[in-house]
N, C-alpha and C positions, 0 to 999 in steps of 0.2 A: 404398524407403519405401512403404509400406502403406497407402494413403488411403484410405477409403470414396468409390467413386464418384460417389454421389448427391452429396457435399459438397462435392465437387469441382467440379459441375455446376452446384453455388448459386451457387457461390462468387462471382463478380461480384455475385449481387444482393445478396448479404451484404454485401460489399464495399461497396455503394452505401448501404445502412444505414447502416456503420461511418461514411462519408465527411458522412453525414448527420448523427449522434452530434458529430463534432467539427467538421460546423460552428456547432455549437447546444450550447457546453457548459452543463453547470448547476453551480454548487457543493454543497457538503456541504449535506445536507438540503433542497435546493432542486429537485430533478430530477423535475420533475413531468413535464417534457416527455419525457423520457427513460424515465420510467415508464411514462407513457401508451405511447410509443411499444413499449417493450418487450410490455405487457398485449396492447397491439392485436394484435402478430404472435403471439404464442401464443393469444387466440381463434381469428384465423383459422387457427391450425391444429389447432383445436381439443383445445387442452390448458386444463386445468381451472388457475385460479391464484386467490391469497390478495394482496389489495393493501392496503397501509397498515402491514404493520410495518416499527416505526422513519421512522414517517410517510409516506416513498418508496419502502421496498422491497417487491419484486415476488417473490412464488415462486410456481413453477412447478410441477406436482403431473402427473406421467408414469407411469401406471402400467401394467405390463409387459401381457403377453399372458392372464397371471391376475388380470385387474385389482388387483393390490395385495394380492390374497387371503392370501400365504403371511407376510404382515407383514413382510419384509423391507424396505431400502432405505438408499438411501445419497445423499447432497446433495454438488451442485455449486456451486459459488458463483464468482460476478463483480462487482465492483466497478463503480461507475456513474458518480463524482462526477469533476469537474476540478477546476483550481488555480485562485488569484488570479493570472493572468500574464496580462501581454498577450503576444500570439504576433509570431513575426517574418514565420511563411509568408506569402506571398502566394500561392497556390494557390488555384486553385477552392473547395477546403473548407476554405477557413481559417474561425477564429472570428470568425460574427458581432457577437460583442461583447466588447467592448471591457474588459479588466482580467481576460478568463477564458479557460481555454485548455485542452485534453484535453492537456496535456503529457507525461504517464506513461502514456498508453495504455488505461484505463480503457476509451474507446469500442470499443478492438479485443477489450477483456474481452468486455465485452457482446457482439460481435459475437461471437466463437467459442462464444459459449455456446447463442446464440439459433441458429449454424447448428448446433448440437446439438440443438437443438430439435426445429427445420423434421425433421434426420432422423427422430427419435422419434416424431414426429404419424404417421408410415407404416410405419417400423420397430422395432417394439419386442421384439427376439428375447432377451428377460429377464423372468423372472416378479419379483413386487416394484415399488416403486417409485423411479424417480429423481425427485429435489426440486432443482428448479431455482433458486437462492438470487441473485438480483438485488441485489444488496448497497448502499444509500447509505454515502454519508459515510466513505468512509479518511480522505482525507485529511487533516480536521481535527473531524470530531466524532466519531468512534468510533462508528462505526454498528452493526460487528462487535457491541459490546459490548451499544447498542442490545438490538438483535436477541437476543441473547442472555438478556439480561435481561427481554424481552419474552416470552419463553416459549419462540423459535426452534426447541429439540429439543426440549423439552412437545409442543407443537404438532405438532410433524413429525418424530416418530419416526424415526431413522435411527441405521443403526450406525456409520456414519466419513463425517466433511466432506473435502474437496477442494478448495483454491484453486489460481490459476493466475497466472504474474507473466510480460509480454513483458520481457526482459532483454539489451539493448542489449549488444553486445559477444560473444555468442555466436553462434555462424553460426545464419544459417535453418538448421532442417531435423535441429535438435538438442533436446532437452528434457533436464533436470537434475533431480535426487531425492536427496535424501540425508537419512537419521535423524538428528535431533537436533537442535541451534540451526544455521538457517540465515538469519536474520534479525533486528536485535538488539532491545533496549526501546529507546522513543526517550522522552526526560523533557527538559523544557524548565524554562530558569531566569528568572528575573528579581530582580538585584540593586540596589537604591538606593542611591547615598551619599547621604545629606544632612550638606549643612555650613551652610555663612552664606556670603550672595550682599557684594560688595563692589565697588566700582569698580577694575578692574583694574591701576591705579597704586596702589593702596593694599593689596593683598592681604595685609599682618599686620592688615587692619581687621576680617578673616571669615576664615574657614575654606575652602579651595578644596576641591572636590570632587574634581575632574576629575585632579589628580597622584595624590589616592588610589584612585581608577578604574585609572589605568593602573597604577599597583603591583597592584591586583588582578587585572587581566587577565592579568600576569605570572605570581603567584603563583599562579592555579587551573591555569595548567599543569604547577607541581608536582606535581598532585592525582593524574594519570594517571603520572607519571615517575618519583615517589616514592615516592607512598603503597600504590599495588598494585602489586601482584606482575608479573614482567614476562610470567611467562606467563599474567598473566587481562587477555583485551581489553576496551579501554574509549578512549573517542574524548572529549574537553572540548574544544568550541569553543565561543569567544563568538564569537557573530557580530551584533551591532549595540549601539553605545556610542552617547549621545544626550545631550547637554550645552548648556546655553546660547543666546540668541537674540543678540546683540551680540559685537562684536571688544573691548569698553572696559568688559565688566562679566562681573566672576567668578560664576560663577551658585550658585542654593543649591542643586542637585545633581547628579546623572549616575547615567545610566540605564546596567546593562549586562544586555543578553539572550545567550542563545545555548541548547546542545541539548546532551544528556551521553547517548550508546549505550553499551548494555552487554551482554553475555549473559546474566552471572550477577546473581543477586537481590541478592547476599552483595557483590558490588562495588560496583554500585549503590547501595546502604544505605554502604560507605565512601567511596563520592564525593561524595556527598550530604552527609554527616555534615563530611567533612573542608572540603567549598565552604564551607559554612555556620560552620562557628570560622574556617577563613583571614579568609572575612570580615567576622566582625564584631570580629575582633583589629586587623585590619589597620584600620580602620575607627575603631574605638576608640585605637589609639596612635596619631588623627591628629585626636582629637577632633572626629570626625563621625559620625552615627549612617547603621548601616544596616538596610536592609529587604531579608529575604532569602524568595524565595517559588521554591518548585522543586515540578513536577508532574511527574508520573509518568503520560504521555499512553498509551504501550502497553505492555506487554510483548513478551519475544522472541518470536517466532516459533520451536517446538519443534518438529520433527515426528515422530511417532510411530512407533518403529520398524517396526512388522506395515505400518503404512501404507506407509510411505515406501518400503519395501521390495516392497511388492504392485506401489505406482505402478511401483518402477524398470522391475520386471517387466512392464508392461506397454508401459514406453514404449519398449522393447529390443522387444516385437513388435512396434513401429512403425515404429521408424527402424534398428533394428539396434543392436547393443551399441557399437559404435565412436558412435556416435552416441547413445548414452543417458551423458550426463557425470556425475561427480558434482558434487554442488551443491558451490561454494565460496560460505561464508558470507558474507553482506552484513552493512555497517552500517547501512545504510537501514533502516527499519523498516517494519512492518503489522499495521493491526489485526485482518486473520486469525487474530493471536496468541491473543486473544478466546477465538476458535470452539475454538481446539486447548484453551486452558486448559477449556473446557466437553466437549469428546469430540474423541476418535480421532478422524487426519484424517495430511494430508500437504499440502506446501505447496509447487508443482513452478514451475523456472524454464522458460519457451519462449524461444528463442535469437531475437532480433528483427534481426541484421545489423548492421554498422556504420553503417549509414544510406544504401547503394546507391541503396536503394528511392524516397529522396527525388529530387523530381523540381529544375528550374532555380528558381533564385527561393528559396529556399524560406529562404533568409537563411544565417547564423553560424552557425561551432560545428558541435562532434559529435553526431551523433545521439545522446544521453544521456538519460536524465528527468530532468524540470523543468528541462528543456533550452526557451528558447523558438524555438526549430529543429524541437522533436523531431515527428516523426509515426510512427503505427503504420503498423507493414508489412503490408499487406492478404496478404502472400505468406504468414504465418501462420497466416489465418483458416480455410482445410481439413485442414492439421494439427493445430492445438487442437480444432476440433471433433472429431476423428479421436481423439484422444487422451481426451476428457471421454467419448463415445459405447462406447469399447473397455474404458475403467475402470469405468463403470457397467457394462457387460455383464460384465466377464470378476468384480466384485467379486459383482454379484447371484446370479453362476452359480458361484462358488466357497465352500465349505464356510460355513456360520457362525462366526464370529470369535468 
């Protein structure tokens, strides 16, 4: 493995950032602390930054040894925000507070980016510039999008973006790339019955809700089984049914939520289409009215072939080809999807371990995200930097795309 040594050298006090990050998470839109924090350390190292788009993100402005003269440049992006979770660690850096939690690694984003940083305030062996993209809000305001819609590549001209994901189940000491959909849309539902509330000994007196609920929840798993094609993926879970306040009264309705992945647009528009007659057929032969609401929170995650292909390339000078995997696609989703539908980019997994890394105490469960277990492997933070620092160089110093 090929490390830059200076990063390697940081590495602990990066690490103590990292550990700092999550013991202070913020939520989406909220990450002032985390901004501040990021701005401060690129002053002192004196890199020039732009603060406020999409309210909390931070970019970073690196330009090469031609101060930015030849108008080249290329953007790196990190993630900033946590989850609503309370955490289980009891560690030194667990979260201070209580209902939020770096579950998915977010802080160890930030940290490999910013030790990308600290290198480039000293060595900047690339003419052009690298845009350091501080990213708020994945996981529930669409920051990406934000930013994008703020002007992001108006603004800060560059020819291909770059995101980074720690990925739980890959050994350290590996990175993943692959062209195409490697991450899927994620659209979120929310269906109403309403019927007529009655006293539960009397229910020919009203309409029950709740038996027409769960015939629904049966029947939208047709939707994936049936209705598409077996070889287009797509994932229908309900995951929270919501009914009634008492054991002795039938309520007037029930709530069902849950989340529909897909890759393609084309399946999407027939799951959508098909949830929405299931239920208000199903609904109507039981003479209850329903309320059907479905969002369309991100798209997939595509990556760009020249891109994805440039990264693999690089991350084979890193680790070595036995150690450069290719991506296998997730159904989890990201609003990096955003950035690609706006430009050229590549969207690379880092292998975060099975969870070794965690120390006693640290509670239940696999090392997973939005695991309340989970913690970043600080054993990552000189190979990601090592990996953001060689793809800006080796992209800035090869040909124009």
């Amino acid at each position: 493995m090929k490390l830059i040594d200076g990063i390697v050298a940081d590495a602990a006090a990066i690490g103590s950032l990292r550990r700092d990050l999550h013991a202070h998470p913020e939520l989406s839109f909220e990450e002032l602390r985390t901004a501040a924090l990021v701005a401060r350390k690129l002053g002192e190292w004196g890199i020039p930054m732009h603060q406020g788009m999409a309210q909390t993100g931070v970019i970073g402005i690196v330009h090469g040894r031609d101060g930015g003269a030849c108008g080249r440049a290329i953007g790196l992006r990190a993630d900033m925000d946590a989850l609503p979770m309370q955490e289980h660690n009891r560690f030194a850096h667990a979260s201070v507070f209580d209902g939020k939690m770096h579950a998915c690694g977010h802080d160890g984003h930030v940290a490999m980016l910013l030790a990308a940083a600290q290198h480039f305030a000293t060595q900047r062996d690339f003419d052009g510039t690298v845009y350091l993209i501080f990213q708020p809000a994945e996981e529930a305001g669409g920051g990406a999008k934000v930013m994008v819609d703020e002007g992001l590549f108006e603004r800060f001209a560059m020819e291909a973006v770059f995101g980074m994901h720690n990925w739980p189940g890959y050994p350290v000491g590996t990175l993943a790339v692959s062209p195409g959909p490697v991450m899927a849309a994620a659209s979120f539902f929310r269906i109403v019955v309403r019927g007529v509330g009655s006293h539960a000994a009397a229910p020919h007196r009203g309409i029950d809700p709740v038996p027409v609920a769960c015939q629904l929840v049966m029947a939208l798993q047709h939707v994936v089984s049936r209705n598409c094609k077996p070889i287009d993926t797509a994932v229908l879970s309900v995951t929270m049914v919501h009914a009634g306040e008492a054991t002795n009264v039938v309520p007037d309705h029930c709530e069902i939520q849950g989340t529909v992945r897909t890759f393609r647009t084309e399946v999407l528009d027939l799951v959508e289409r098909r949830m929405e007659e299931i239920s208000r057929h199903t609904c109507a032969a039981a003479e209850a009215v329903c309320e059907f609401e479905f969002h369309r929170r991100a798209p997939a995650v595509v990556n760009h072939r020249r891109e994805a292909e440039f990264a693999a390339g690089v991350i084979a000078g890193i680790v070595g080809q036995g150690n450069a995997w290719v991506q296998e696609p997730a159904m989890a989703s990201e609003d990096f999807a955003f950035m690609l539908q706006a430009k050229a980019g590549a969207y690379c997994f880092i292998g975060n371990g099975e969870g070794a890394h965690r120390e006693g105490g640290h509670g239940e469960g696999p090392c997973m995200l939005h695991n309340p277990s989970y913690d970043f492997n600080d054993a990552l933070i000189p190979l990601g930097a090592t990996y953001w620092v060689r793809l800006a160089e080796a992209w800035l110093g090869a040909p124009r795309p």
